[in-house]
Backbone as numpy.savetxt, mean C-alpha at the origin, in Angstrom:
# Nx Ny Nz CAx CAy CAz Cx Cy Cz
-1.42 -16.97 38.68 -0.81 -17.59 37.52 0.55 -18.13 37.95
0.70 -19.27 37.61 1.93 -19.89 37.83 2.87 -19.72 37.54
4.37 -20.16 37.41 5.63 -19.55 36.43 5.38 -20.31 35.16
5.27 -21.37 34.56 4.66 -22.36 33.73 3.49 -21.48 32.78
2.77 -20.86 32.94 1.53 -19.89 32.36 2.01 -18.98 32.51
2.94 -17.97 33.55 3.52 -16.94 33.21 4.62 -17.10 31.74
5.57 -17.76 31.58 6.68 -18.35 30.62 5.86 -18.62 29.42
4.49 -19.48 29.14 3.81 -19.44 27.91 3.26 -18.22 27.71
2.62 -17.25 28.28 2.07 -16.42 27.70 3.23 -15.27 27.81
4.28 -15.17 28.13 5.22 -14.34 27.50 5.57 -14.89 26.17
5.81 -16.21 26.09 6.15 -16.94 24.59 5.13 -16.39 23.82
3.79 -16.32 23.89 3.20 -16.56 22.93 2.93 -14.70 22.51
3.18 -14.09 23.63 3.31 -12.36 22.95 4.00 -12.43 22.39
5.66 -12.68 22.40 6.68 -13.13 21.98 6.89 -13.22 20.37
5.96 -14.29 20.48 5.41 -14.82 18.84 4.47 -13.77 18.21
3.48 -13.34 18.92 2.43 -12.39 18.66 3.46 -11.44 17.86
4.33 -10.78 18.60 4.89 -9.58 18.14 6.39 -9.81 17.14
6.28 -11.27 16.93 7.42 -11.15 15.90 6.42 -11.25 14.69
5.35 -11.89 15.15 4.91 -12.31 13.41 4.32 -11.12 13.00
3.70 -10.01 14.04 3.57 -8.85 13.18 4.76 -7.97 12.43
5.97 -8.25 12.79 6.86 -7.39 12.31 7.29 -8.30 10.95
7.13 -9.57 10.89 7.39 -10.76 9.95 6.02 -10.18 8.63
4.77 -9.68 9.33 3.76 -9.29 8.26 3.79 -7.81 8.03
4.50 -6.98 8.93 5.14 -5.68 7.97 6.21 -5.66 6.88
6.96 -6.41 7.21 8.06 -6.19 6.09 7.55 -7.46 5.04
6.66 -7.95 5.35 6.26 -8.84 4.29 5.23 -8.17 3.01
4.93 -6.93 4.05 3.94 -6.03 3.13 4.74 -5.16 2.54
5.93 -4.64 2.92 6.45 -3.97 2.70 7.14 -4.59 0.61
7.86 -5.84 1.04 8.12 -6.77 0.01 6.88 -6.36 -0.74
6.09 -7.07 -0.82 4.76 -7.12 -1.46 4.62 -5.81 -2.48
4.45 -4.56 -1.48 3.89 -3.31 -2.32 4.79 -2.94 -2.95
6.80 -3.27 -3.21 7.77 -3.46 -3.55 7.79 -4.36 -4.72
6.83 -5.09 -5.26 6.44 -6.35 -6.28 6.87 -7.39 -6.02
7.29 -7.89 -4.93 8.00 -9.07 -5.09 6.64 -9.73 -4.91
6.81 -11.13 -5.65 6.17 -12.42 -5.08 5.60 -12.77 -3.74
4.24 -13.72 -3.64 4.20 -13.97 -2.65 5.34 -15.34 -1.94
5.30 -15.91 -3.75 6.24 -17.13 -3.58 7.69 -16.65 -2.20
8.71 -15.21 -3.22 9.29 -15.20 -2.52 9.79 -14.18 -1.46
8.92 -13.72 -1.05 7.88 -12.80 0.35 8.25 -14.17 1.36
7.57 -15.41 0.74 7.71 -16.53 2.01 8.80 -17.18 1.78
9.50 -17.19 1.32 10.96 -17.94 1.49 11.67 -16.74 1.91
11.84 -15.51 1.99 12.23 -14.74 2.47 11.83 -14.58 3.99
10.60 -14.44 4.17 10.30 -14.25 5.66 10.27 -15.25 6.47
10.07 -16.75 6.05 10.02 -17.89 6.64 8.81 -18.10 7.17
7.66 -17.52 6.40 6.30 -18.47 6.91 6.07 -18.95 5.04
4.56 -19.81 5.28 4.12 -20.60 4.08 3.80 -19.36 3.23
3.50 -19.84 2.08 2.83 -19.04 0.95 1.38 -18.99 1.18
0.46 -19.51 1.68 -0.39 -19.39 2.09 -0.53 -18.62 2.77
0.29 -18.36 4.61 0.29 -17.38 5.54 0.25 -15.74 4.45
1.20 -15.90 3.51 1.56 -14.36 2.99 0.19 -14.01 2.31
-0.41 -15.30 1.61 -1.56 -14.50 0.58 -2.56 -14.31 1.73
-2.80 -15.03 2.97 -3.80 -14.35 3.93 -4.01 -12.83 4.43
-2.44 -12.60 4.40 -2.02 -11.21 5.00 -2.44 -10.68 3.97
-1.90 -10.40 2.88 -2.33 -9.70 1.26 -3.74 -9.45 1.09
-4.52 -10.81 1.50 -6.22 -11.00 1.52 -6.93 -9.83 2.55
-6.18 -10.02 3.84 -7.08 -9.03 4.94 -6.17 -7.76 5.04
-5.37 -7.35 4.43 -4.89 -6.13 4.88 -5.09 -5.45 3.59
-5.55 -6.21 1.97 -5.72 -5.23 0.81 -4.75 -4.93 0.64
-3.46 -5.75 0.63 -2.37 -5.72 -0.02 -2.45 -4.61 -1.08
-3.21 -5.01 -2.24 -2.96 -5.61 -3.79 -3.42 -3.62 -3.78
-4.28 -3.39 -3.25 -4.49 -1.75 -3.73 -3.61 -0.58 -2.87
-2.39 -1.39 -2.01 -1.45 -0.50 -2.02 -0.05 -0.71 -2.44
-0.08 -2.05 -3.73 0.76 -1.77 -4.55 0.39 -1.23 -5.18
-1.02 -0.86 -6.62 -1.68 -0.75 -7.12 -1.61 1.25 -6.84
-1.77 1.56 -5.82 -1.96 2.69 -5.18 -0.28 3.13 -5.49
0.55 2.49 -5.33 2.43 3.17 -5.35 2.46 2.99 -7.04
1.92 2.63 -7.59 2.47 1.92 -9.49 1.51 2.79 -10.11
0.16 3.11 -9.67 -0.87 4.17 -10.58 -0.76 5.47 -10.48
-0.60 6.08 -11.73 -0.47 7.71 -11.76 -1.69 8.21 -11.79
-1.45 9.28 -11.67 -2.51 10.34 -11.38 -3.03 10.62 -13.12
-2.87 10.71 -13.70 -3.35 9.96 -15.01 -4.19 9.11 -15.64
-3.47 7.93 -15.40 -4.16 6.32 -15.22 -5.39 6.63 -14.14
-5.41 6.88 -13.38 -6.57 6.95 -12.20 -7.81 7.77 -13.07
-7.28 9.06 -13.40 -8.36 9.85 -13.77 -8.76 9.03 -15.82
-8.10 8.22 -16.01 -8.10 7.48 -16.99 -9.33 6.77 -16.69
-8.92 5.31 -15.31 -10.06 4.93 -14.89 -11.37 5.39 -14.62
-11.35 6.37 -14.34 -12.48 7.08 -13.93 -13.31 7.18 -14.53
-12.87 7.76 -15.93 -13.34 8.43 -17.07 -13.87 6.72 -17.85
-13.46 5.69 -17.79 -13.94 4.46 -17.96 -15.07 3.66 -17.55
-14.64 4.48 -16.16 -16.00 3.41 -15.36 -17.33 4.67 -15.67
-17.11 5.79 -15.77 -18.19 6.75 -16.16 -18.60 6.59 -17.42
-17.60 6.19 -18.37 -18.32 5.53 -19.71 -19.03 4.34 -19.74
-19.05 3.53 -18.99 -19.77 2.04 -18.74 -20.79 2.62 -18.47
-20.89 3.32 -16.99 -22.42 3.67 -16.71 -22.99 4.33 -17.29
-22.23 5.33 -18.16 -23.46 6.07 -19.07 -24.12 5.27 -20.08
-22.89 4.16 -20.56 -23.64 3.03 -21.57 -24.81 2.49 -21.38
-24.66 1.97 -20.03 -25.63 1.26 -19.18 -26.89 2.02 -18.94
-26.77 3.32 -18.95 -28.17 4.37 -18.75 -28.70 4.12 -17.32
-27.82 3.96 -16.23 -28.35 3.90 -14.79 -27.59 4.96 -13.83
-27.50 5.91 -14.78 -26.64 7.29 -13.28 -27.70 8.15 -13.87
-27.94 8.29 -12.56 -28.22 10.15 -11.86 -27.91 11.06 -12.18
-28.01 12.47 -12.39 -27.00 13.15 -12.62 -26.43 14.06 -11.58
-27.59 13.53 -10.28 -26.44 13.63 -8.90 -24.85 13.02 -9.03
-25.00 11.71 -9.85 -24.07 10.66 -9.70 -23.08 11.48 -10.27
-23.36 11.77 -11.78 -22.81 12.19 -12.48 -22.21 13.28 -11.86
-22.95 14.28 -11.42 -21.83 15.50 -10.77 -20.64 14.92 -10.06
-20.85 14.41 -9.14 -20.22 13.73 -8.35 -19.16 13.27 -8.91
-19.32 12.72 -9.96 -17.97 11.89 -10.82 -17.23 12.95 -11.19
-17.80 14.00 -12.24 -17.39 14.89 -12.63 -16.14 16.14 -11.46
-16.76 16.29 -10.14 -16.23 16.30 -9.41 -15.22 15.95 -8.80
-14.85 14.61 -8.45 -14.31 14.11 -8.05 -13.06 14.37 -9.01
-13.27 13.84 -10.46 -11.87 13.57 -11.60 -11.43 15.71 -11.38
-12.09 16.58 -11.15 -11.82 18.03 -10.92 -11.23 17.72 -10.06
-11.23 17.45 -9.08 -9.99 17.50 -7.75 -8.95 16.73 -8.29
-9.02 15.43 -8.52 -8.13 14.67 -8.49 -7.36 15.41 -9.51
-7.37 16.23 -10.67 -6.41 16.97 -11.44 -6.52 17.92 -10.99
-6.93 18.44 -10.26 -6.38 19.52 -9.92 -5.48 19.86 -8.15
-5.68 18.74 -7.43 -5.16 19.03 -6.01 -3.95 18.25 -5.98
-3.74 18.18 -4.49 -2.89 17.43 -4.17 -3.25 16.66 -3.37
-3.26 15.17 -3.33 -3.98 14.11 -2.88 -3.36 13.13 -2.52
-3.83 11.93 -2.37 -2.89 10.70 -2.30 -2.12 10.61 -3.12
-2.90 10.07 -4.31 -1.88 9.58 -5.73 -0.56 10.72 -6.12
-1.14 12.06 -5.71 -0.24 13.17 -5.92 1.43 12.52 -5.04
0.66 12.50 -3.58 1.95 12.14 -2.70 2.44 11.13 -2.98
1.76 9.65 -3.48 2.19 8.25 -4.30 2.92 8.90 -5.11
2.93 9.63 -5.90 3.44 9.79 -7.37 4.67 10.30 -7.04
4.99 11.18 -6.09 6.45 11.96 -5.30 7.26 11.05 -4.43
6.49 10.00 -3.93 7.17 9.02 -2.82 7.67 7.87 -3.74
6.70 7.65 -5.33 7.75 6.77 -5.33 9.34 7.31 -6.60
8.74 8.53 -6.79 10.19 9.15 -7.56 10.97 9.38 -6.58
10.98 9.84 -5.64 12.23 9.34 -3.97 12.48 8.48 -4.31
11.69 7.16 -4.17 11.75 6.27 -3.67 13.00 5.16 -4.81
12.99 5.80 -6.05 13.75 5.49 -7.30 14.90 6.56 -6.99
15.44 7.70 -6.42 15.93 8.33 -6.14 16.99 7.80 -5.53
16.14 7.48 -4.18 17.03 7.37 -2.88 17.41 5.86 -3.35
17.35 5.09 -4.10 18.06 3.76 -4.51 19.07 3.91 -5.39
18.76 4.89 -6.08 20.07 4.98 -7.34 21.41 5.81 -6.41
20.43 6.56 -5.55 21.72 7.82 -4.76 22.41 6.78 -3.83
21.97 5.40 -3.19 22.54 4.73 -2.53 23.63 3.54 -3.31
23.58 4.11 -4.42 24.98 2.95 -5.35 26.21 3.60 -4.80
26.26 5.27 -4.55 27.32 5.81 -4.37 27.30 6.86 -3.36
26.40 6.19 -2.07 26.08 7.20 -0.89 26.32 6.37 0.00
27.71 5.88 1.17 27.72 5.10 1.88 26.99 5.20 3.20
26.21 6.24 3.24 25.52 6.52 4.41 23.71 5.99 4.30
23.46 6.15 3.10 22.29 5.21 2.57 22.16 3.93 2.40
22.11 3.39 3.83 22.23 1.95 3.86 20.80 0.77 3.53
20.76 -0.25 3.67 19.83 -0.80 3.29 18.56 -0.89 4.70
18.51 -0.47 5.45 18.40 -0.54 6.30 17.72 1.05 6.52
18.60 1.84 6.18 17.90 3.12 6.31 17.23 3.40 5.36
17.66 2.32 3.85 16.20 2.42 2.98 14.79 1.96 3.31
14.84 1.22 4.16 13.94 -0.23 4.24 12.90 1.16 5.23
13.44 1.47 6.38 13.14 2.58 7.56 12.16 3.82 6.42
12.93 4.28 5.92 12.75 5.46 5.07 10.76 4.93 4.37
11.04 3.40 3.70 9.84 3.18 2.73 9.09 2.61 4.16
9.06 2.03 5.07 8.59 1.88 6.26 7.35 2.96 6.71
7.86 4.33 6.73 6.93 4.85 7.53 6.41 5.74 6.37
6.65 5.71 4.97 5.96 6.30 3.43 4.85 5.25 3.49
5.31 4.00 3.38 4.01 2.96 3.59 2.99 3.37 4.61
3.44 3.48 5.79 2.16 4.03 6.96 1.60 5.47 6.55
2.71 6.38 6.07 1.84 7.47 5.65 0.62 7.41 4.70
1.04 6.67 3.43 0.21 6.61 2.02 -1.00 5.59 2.68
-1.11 4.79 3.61 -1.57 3.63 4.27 -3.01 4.63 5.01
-2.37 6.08 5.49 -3.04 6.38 6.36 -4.13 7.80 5.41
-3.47 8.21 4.41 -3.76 9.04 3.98 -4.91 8.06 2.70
-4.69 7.05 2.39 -5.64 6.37 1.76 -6.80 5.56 2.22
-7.15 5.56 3.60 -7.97 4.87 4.54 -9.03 5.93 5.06
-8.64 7.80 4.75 -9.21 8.28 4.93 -9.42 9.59 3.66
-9.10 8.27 2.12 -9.53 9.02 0.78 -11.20 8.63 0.82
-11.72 9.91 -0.09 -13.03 9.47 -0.11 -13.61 10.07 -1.33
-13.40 9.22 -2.28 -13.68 9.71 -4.29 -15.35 8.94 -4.26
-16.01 9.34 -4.54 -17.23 9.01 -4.76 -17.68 9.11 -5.95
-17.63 8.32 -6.93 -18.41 8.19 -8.62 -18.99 6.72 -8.58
């Protein structure tokens, strides 16, 4: 390899590895509510680029996942189990199963449990930083950074079956 093909394909890792850090904190924005509008005037790619990222990474169910209580969820539940019973097409394998599932989910500690604690921090550690000069924006950003990879990781290997 030449210096010419050595120099592009350092450029183009280069690029590789800024635009992933350009589509973390763009997710980060995102599960935060902001816009995709201004997600991309903020990060400096199109509005298009942002709703792609949103599209293949399932954005939308880990804002959805930080904003829904453990409540609302077992709310849903109890909804979509009323449709199908309307409908007269469950099992009552199925049915256990559902029944099941809404038993844990009130009674353990789970994702939504840890969602529900990360984001009262997460309202916490913003109000404590009006008058905490050591809570910088930066060590907020860090802080919701690796809560995102946690809730990210702990929801990729939830498994509610109704």
């Amino acid at each position: 390899m030449d210096t010419t093909e050595k120099k592009k394909a350092t450029q183009k890792s280069t690029r590789k590895g800024q635009l992933n850090t350009e589509r973390e904190l763009a997710k980060l924005y995102f599960v935060g509510g902001w816009s995709q509008k201004n997600i991309a005037e903020k990060i400096g790619v199109s509005a298009q680029t942002v709703n792609r990222w949103a599209k293949d990474d399932n954005w939308d169910s880990l804002r959805a996942a930080k904003t829904i209580s453990r409540k609302e969820l077992v709310l849903k539940m109890l909804q979509k189990i009323d449709q199908r019973l309307e409908e007269g097409d469950w099992t009552p394998d199925e049915m256990v199963k559902a029944a099941s599932a809404i038993e844990k989910l009130d009674k353990s500690t789970n994702a939504v449990t840890v969602i529900e604690v990360m984001t009262a921090f997460n309202k916490w550690i913003r109000n404590r930083a009006q008058y905490d000069p050591e809570l910088t924006q930066a060590t907020i950003d860090t802080i919701t950074k690796y809560q995102d990879t946690y809730i990210s990781e702990i929801l990729s290997s939830a498994k509610i079956d109704y």
